[in-house]
C-alpha positions as CSV (number, residue, x, y, z in Angstrom):
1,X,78.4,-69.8,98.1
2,X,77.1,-67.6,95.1
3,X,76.6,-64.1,95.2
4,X,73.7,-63.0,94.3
5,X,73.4,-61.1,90.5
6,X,72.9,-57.1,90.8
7,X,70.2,-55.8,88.7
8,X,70.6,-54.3,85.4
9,X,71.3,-50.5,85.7
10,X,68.5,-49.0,83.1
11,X,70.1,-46.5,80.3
12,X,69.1,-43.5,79.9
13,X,69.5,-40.3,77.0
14,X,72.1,-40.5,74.7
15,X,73.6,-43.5,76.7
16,X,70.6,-45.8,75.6
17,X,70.4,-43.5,72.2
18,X,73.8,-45.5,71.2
19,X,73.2,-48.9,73.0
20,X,70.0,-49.1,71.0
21,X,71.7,-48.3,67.7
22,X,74.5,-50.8,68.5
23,X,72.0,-53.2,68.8
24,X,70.9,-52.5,65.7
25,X,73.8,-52.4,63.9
26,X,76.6,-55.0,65.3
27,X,80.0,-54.6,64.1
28,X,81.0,-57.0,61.5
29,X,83.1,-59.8,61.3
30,X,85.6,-60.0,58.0
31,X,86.5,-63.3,56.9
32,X,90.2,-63.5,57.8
33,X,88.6,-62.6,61.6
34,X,86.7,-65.3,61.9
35,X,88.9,-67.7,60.6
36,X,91.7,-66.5,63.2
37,X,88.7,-66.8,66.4
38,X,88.3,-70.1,64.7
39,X,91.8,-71.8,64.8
40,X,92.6,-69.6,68.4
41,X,89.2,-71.6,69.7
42,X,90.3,-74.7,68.5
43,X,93.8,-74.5,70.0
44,X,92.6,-73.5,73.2
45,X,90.0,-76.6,72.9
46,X,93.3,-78.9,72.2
47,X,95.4,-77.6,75.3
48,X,92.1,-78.2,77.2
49,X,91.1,-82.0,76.0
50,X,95.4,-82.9,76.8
């Protein structure tokens, strides 16, 4: 059987200062990265479907 999900701790101060600005602001993603999550994906999708 399941466990139950915890509840989300609540940030506080400078914790919630940066969460909010990460939130804001996500990291970006260059062109050569996506294209490597891409083809890692897809292999992993091929060993799978075998």
């Amino acid at each position: 059987m399941a466990r139950p999900i915890k509840e989300t701790p609540i940030l506080y101060g400078e914790d919630a200062r940066r969460f909010l600005e990460r939130m804001k602001n996500p990291p970006k993603e260059t062109k050569e990265e996506r294209e490597r999550r891409v083809r890692n994906y897809e292999a992993a999708m091929k060993m799978l479907i075998k």
